[in-house]
C-alpha positions in Angstrom: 251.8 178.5 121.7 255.3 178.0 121.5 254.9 174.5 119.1 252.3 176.8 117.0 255.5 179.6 117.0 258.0 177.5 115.5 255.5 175.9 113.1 254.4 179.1 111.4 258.0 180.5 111.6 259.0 177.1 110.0 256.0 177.8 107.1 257.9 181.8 106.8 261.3 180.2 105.6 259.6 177.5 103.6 257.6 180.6 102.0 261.2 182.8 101.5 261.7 179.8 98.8 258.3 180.4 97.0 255.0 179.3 97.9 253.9 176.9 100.1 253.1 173.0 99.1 251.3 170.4 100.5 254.3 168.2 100.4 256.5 170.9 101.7 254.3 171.7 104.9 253.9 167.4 105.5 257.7 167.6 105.4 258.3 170.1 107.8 255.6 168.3 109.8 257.9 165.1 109.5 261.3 166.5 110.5 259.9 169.1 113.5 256.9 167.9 114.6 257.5 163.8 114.6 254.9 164.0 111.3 252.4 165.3 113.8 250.5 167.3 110.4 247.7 168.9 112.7 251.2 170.6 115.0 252.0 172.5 111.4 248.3 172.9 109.4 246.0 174.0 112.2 248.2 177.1 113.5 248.7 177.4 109.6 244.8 177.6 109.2 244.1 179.9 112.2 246.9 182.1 111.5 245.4 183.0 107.7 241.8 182.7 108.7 241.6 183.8 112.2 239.1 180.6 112.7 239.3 177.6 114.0 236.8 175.9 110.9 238.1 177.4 107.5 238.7 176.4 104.1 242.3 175.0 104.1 245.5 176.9 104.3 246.9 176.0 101.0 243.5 177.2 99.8 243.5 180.4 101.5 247.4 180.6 100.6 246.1 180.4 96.7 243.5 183.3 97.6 245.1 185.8 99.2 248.7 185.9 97.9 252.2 185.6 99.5 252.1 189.2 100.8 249.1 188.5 102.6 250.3 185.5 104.1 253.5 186.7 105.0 251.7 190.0 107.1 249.4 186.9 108.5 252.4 184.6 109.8 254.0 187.7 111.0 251.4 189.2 113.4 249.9 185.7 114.5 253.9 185.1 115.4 254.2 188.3 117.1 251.2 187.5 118.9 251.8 184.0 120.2 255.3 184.9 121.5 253.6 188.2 123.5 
């Protein structure tokens, strides 16, 4: 919980600078997560969906818009630091 914390609070600041990239979320996976992409993706996935088996983030990020995602990485923080 704590590795999925700092990954989707990681994916907040990236999203402060517009919206997330593919390239942008392998780079954070790179420099925090010793390129470990599932550490970043998969809380990414689960934190927009709330499933395990979804499209992808980056496509969900294209559906529901930044305010969404914001409100999703927000709560699904909150939660995994309760």
């Amino acid at each position: 919980p704590e590795d999925a914390a700092r990954a989707l609070s990681l994916c907040l600041v990236l999203l402060d600078g517009g919206t997330l990239t593919k390239e942008q979320l392998d780079a954070l996976a790179t420099q925090h997560f010793d390129g470990q992409k599932g550490r970043v993706f998969w809380p990414l996935r689960v934190a927009l969906s709330g499933l395990r088996a979804s499209a992808g983030p980056l496509d969900i990020v294209a559906v529901i818009g930044e305010d969404k995602v914001r409100r999703r990485l927000e709560h699904a923080i909150e939660l995994l630091q309760s």
